[in-house]
C-alpha positions in Angstrom: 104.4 82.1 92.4 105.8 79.1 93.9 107.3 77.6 96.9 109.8 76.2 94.7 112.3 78.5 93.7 115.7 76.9 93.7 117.4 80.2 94.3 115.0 81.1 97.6 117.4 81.7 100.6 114.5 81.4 103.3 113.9 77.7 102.8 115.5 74.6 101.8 114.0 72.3 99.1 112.5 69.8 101.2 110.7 72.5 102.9 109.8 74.7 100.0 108.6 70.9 98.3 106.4 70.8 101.5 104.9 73.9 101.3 104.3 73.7 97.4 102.3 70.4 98.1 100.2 72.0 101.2 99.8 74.9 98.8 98.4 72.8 95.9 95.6 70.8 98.1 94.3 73.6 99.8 93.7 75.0 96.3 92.5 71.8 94.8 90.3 71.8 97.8 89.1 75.3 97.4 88.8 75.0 93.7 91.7 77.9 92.8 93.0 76.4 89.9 94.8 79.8 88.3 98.4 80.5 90.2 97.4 84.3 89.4 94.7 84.6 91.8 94.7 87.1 94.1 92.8 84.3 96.3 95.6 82.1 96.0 98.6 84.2 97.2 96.5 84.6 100.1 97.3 80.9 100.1 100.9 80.6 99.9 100.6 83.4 103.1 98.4 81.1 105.1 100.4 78.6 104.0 103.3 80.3 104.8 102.4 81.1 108.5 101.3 77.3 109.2 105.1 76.5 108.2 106.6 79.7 110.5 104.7 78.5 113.4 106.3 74.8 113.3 103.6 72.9 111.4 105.2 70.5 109.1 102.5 68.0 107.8 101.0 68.6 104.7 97.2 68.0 105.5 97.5 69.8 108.7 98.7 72.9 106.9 96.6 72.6 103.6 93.3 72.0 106.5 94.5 75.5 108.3 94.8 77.2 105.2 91.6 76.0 103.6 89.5 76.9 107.0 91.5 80.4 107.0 90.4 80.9 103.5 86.8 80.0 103.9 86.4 82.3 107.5 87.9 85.0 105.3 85.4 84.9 102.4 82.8 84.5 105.6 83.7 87.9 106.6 84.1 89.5 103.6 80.7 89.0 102.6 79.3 90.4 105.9 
């Protein structure tokens, strides 16, 4: 799944381009390489919830996502 789907009503490009390049660093940071990953549509909603709460830089919502990722797998291993 991808950010950018030309035919996705909720977004313009620019902004889906956005998100798809947060997306892909936080993963490249995380080390999620396969788009399948249950890991990694947890991702896009992390990403997804930077975006919906105004946050439109790139880093800043790749670094939210990664440190909501990594607090997650914290607390699932507790």
């Amino acid at each position: 799944m991808t950010f950018l789907n030309e035919g996705n009503p909720n977004y313009s490009k620019s902004e889906g381009e956005l998100m798809q390049r947060a997306l892909d660093l936080a993963a490249e940071k995380l080390g999620i390489p396969d788009e399948n990953s249950s890991e990694r549509n947890s991702l896009m909603r992390f990403v997804r919830a930077a975006f919906i709460i105004g946050n439109r830089d790139v880093n800043a919502i790749a670094s939210f996502t990664v440190d909501a990722i990594l607090i997650r797998r914290k607390n699932a291993h507790h």
